[in-house]
DRENMISE-382385 format. One record per atom (N, C-alpha, C): chain; x, z, y; residue number from 0; atom name. Coordinates in Angstrom, 1 decimal. Example, Ala and Ser with C-alpha at 12.3 -4.5 7.8 and 13.67 -1.06 7.14 Angstrom:
DRENMISE-382385
node unit A | xx 13.2 | zz 7.8 | yy -5.7 | pos 0 | site N
node unit A | xx 12.3 | zz 7.8 | yy -4.5 | pos 0 | site CA
node unit A | xx 13.2 | zz 7.8 | yy -3.3 | pos 0 | site C
node unit A | xx 12.8 | zz 7.1 | yy -2.2 | pos 1 | site N
node unit A | xx 13.7 | zz 7.1 | yy -1.1 | pos 1 | site CA
node unit A | xx 12.9 | zz 7.9 | yy 0.0 | pos 1 | site C
//
This chain:
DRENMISE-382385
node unit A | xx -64.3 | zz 73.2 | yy 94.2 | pos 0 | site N
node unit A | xx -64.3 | zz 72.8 | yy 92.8 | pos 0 | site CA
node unit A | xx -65.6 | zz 73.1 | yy 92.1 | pos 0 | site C
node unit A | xx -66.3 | zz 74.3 | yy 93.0 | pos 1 | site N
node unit A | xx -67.6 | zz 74.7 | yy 91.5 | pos 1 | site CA
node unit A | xx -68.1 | zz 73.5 | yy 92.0 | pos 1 | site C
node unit A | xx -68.6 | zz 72.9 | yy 92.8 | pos 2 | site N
node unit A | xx -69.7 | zz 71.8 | yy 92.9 | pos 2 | site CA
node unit A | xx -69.4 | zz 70.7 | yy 92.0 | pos 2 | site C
node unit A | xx -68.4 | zz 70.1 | yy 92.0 | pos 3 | site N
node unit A | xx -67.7 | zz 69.3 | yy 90.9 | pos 3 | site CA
node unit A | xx -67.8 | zz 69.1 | yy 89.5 | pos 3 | site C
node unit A | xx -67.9 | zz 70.6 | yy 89.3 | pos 4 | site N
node unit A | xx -67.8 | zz 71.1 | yy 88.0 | pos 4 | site CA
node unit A | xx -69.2 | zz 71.9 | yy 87.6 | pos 4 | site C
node unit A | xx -70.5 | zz 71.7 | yy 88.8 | pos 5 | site N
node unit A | xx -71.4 | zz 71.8 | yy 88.2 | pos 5 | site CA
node unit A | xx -72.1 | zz 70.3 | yy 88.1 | pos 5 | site C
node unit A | xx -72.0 | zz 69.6 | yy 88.9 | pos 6 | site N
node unit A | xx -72.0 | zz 67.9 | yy 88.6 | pos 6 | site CA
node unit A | xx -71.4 | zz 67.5 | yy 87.1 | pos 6 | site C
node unit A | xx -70.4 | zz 67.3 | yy 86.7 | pos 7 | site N
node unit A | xx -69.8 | zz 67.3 | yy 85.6 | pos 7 | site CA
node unit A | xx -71.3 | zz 67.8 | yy 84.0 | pos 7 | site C
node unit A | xx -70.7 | zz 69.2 | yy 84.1 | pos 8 | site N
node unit A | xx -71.7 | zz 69.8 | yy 83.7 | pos 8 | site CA
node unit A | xx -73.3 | zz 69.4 | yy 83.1 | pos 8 | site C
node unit A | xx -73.6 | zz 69.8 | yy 84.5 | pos 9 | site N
node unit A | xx -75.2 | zz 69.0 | yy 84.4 | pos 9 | site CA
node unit A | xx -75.5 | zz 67.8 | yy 83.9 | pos 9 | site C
node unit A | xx -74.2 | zz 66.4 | yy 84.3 | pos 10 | site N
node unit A | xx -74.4 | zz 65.1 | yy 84.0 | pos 10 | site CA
node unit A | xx -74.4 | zz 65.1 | yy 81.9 | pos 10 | site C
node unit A | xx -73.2 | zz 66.0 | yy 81.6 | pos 11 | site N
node unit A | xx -73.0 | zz 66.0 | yy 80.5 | pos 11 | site CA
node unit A | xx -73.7 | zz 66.9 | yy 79.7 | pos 11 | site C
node unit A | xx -74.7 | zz 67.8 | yy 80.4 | pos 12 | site N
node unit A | xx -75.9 | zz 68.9 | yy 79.8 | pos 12 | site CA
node unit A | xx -77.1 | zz 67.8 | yy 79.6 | pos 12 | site C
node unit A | xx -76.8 | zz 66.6 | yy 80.7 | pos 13 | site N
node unit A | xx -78.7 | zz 65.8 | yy 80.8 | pos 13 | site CA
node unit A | xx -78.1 | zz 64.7 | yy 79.5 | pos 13 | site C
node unit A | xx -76.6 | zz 64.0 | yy 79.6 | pos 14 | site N
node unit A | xx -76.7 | zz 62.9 | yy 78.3 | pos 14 | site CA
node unit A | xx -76.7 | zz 63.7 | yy 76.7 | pos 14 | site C
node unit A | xx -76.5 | zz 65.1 | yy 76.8 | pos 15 | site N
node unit A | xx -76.7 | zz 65.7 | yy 75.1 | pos 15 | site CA
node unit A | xx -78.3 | zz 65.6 | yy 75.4 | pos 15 | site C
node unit A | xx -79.2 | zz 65.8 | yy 76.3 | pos 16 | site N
node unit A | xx -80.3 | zz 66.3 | yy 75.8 | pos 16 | site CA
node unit A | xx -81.1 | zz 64.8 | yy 75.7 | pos 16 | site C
node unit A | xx -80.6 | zz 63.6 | yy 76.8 | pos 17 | site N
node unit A | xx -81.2 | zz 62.3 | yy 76.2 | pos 17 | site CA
node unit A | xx -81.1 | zz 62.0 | yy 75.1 | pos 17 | site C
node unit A | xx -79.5 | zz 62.0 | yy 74.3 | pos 18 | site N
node unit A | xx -78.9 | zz 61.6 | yy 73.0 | pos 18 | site CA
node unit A | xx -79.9 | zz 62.7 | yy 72.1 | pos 18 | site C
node unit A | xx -80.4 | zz 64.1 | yy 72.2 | pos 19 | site N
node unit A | xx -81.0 | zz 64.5 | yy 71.5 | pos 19 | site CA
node unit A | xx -82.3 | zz 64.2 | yy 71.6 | pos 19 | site C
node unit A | xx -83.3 | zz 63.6 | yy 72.4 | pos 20 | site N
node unit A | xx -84.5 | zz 63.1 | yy 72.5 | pos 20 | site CA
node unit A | xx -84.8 | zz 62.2 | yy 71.8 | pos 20 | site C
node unit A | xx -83.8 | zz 61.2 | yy 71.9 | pos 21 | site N
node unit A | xx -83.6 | zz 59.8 | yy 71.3 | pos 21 | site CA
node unit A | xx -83.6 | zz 60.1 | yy 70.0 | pos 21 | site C
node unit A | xx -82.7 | zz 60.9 | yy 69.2 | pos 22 | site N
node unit A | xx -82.5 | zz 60.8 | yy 68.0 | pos 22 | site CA
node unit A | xx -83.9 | zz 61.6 | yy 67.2 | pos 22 | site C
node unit A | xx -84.4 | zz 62.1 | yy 68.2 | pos 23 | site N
node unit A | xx -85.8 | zz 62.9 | yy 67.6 | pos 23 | site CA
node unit A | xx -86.8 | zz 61.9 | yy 67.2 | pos 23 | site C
node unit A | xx -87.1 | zz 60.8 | yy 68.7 | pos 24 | site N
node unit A | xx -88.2 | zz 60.1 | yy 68.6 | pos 24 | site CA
node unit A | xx -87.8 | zz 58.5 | yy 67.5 | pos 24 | site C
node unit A | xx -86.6 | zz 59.1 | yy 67.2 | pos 25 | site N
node unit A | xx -86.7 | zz 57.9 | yy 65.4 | pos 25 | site CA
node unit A | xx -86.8 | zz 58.5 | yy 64.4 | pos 25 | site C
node unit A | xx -87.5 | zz 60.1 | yy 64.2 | pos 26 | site N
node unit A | xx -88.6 | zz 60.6 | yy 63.4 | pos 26 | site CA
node unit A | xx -89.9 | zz 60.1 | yy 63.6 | pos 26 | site C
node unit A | xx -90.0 | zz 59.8 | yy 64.9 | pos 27 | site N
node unit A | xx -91.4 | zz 60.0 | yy 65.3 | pos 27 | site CA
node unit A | xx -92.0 | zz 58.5 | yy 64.8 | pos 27 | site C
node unit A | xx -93.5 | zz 58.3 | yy 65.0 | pos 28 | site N
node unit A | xx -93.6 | zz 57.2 | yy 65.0 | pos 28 | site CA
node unit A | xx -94.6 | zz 56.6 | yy 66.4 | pos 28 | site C
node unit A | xx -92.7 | zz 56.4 | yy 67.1 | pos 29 | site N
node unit A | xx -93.2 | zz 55.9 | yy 68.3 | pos 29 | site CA
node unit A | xx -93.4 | zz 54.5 | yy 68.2 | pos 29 | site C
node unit A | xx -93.6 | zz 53.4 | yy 69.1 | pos 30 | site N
node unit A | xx -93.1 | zz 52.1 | yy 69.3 | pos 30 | site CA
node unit A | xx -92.4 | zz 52.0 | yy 70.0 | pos 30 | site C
node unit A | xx -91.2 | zz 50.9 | yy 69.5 | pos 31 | site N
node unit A | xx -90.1 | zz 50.7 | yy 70.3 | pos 31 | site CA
node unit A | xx -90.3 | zz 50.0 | yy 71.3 | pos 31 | site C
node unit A | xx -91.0 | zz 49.7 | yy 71.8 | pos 32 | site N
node unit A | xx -91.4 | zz 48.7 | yy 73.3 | pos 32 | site CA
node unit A | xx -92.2 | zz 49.8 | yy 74.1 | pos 32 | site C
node unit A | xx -91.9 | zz 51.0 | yy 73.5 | pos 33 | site N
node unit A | xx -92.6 | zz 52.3 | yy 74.4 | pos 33 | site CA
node unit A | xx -91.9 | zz 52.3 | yy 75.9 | pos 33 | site C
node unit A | xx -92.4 | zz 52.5 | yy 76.9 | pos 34 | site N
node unit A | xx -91.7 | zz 52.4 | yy 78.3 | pos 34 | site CA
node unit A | xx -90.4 | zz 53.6 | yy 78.1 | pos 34 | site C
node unit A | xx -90.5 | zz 54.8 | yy 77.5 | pos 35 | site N
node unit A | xx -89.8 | zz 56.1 | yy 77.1 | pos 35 | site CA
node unit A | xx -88.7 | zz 55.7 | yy 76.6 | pos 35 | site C
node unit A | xx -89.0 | zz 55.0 | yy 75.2 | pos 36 | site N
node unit A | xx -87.9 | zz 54.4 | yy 74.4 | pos 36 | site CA
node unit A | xx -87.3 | zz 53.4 | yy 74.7 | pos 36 | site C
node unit A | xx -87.9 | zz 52.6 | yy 75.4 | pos 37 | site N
node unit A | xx -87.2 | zz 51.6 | yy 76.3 | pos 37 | site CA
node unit A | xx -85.7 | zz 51.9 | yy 77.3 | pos 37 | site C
node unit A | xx -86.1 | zz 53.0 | yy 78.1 | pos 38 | site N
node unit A | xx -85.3 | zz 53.6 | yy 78.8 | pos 38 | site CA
node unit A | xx -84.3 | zz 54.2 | yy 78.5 | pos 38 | site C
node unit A | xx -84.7 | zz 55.0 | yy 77.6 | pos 39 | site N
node unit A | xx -83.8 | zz 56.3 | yy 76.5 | pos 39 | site CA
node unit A | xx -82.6 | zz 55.4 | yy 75.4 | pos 39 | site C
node unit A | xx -83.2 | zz 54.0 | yy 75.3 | pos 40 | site N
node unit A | xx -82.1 | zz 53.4 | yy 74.5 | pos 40 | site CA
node unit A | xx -81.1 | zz 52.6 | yy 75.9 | pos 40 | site C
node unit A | xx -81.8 | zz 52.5 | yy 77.0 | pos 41 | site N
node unit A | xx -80.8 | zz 51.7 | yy 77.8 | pos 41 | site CA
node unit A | xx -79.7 | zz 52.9 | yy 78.2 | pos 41 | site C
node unit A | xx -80.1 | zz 53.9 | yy 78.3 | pos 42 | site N
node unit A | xx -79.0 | zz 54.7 | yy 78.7 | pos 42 | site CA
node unit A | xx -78.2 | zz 55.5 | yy 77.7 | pos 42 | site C
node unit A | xx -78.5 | zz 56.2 | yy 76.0 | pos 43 | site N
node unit A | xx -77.8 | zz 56.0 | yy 75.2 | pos 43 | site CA
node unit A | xx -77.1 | zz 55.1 | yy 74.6 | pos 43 | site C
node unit A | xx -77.5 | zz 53.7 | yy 74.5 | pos 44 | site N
node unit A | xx -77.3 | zz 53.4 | yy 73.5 | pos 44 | site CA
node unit A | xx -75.6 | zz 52.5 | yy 74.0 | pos 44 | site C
node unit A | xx -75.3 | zz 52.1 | yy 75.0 | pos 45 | site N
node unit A | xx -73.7 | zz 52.0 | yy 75.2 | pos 45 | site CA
node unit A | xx -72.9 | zz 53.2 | yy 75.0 | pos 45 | site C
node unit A | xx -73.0 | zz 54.3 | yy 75.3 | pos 46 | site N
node unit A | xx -72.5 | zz 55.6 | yy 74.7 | pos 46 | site CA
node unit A | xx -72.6 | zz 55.9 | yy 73.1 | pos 46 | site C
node unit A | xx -73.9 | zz 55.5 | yy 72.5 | pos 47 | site N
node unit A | xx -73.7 | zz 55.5 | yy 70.9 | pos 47 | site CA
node unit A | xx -73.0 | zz 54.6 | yy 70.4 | pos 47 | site C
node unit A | xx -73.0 | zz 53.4 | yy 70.8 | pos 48 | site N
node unit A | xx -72.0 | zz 51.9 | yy 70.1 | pos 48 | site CA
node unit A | xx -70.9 | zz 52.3 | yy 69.3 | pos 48 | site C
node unit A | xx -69.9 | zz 52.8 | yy 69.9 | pos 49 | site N
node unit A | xx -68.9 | zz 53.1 | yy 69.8 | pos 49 | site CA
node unit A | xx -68.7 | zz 54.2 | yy 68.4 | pos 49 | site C
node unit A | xx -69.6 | zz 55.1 | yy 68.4 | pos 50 | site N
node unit A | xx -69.5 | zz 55.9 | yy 67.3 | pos 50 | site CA
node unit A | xx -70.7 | zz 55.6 | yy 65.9 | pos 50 | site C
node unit A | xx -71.3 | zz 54.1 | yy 66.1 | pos 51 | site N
node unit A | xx -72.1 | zz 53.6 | yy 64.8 | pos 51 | site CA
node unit A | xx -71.4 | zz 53.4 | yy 63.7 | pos 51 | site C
node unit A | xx -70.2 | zz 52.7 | yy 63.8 | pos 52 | site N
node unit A | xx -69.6 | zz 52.6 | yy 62.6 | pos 52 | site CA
node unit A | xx -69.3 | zz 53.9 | yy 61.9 | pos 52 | site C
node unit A | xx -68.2 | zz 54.4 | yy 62.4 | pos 53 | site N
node unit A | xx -67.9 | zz 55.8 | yy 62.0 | pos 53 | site CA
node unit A | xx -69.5 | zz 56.5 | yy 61.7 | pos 53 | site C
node unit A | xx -70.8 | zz 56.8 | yy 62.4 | pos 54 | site N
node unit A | xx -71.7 | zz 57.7 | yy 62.0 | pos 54 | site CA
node unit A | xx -72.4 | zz 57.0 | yy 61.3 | pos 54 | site C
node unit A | xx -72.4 | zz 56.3 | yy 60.5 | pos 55 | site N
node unit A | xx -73.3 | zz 55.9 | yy 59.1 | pos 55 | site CA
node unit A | xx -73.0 | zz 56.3 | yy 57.9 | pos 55 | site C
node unit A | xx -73.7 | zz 57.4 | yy 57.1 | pos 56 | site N
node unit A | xx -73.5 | zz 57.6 | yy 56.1 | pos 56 | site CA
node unit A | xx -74.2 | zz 56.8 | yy 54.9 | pos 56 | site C
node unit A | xx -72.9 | zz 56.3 | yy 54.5 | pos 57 | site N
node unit A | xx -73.9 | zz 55.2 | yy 53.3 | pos 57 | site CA
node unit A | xx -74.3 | zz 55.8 | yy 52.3 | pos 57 | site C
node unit A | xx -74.1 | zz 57.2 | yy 51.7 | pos 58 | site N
node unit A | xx -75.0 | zz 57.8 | yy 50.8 | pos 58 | site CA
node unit A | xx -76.1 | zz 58.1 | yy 50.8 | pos 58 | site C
node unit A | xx -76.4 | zz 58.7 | yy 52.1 | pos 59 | site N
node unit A | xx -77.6 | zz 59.5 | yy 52.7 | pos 59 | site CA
node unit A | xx -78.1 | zz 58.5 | yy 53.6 | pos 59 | site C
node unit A | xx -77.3 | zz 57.3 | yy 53.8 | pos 60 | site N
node unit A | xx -78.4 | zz 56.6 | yy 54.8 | pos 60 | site CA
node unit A | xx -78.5 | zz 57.0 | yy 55.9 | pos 60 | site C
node unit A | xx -78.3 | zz 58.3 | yy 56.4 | pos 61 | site N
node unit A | xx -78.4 | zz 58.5 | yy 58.2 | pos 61 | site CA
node unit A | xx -77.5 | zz 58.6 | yy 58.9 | pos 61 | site C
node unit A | xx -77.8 | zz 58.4 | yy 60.4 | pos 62 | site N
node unit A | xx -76.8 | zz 57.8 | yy 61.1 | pos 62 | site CA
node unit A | xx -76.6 | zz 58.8 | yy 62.3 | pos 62 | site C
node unit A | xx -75.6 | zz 59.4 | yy 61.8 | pos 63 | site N
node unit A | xx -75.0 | zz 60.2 | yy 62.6 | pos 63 | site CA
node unit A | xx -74.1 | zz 60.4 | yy 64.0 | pos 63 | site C
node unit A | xx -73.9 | zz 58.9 | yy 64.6 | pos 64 | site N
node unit A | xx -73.5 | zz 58.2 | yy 65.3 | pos 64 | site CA
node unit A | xx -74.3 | zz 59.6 | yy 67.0 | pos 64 | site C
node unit A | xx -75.2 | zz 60.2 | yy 67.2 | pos 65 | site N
node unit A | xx -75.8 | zz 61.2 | yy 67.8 | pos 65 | site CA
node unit A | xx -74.8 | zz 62.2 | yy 67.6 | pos 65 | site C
node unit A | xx -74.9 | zz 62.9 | yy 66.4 | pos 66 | site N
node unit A | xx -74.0 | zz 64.2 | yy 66.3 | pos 66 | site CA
node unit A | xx -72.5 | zz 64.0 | yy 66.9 | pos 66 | site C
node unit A | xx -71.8 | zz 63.0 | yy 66.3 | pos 67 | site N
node unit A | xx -70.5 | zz 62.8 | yy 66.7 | pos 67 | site CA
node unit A | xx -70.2 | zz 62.6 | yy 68.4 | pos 67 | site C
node unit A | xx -71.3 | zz 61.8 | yy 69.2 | pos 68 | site N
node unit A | xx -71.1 | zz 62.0 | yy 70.5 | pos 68 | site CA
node unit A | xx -71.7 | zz 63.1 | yy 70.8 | pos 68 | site C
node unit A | xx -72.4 | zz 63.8 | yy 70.4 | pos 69 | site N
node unit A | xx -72.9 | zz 65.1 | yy 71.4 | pos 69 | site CA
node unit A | xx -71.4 | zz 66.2 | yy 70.8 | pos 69 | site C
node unit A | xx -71.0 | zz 66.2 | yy 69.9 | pos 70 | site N
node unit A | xx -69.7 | zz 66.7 | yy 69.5 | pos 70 | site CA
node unit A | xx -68.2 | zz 66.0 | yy 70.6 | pos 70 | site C
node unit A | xx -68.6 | zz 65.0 | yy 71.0 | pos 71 | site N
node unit A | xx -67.4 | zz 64.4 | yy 71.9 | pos 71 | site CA
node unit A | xx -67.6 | zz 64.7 | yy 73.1 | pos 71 | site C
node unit A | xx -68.8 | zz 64.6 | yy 73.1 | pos 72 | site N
node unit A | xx -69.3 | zz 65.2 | yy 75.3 | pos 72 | site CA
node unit A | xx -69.1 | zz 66.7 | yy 75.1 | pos 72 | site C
node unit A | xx -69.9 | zz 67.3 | yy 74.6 | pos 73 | site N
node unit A | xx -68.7 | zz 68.7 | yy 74.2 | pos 73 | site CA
node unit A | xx -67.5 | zz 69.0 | yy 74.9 | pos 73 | site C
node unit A | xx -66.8 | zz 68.5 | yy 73.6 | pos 74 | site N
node unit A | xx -65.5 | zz 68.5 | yy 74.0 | pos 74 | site CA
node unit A | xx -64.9 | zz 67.8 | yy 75.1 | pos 74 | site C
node unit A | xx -65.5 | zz 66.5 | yy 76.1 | pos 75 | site N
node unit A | xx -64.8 | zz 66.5 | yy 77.2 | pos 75 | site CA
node unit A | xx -65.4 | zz 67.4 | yy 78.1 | pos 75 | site C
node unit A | xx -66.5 | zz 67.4 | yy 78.1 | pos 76 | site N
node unit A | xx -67.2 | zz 68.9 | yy 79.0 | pos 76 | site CA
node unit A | xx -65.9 | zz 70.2 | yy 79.2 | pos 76 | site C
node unit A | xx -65.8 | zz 70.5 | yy 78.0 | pos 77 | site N
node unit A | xx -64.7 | zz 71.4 | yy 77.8 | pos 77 | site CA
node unit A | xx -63.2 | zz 71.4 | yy 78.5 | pos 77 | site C
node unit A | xx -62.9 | zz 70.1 | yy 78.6 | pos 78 | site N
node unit A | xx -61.8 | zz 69.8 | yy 79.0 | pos 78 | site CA
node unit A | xx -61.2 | zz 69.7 | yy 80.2 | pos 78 | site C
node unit A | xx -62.5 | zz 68.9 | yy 81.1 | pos 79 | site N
node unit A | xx -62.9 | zz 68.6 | yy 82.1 | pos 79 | site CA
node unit A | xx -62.7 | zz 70.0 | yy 83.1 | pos 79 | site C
node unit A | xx -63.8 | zz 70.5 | yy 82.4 | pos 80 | site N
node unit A | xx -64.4 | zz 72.3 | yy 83.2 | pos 80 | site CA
node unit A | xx -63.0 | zz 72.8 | yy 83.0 | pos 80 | site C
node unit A | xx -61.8 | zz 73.1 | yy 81.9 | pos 81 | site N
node unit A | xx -61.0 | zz 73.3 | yy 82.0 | pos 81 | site CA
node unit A | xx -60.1 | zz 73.2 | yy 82.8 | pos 81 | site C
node unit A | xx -60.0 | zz 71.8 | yy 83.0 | pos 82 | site N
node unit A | xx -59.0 | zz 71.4 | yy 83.7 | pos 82 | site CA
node unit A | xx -59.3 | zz 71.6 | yy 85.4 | pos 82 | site C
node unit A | xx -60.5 | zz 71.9 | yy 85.9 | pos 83 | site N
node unit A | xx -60.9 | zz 71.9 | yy 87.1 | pos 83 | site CA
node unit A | xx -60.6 | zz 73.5 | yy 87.5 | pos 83 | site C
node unit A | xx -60.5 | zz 74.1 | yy 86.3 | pos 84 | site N
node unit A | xx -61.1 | zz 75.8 | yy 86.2 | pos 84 | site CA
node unit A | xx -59.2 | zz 75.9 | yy 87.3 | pos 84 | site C
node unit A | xx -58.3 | zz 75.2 | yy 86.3 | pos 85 | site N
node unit A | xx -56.8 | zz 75.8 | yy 87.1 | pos 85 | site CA
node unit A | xx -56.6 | zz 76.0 | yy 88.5 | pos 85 | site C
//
């Protein structure tokens, strides 16, 4: 089971840290036809879809759609590693 559950893990340690990369370099002033950003939105951005509506704050304008999934991979991380741990 550790193998499993370090797979797990690792897979859901590398998409917080893409989802965190991503949401950095729309400070930056990258270009979006960058080979980096290119890539980084093909593999976030079906995982962010889902949480755009819910993460737009129309007061403040930003879009929090990042926090809420690195807050849900979390929690299945959690669940997951749990459930393997029995």
């Amino acid at each position: 089971m550790f193998g499993v559950a370090y797979i797990i893990n690792l897979v859901i340690n590398l998409l917080i840290l893409l989802v965190l990369v991503r949401a950095v370099l729309t400070w930056l002033p990258v270009p979006p036809y960058h080979p980096m950003v290119k890539m980084l939105d093909s593999l976030t951005e079906p995982l962010l879809r889902p949480f755009r509506k819910m993460g737009r704050s129309a007061a403040a304008g930003f879009d929090l759609s990042p926090m809420i999934l690195i807050i849900v991979l979390i929690i299945v991380r959690t669940v997951l590693l749990g459930l393997l741990a029995r």
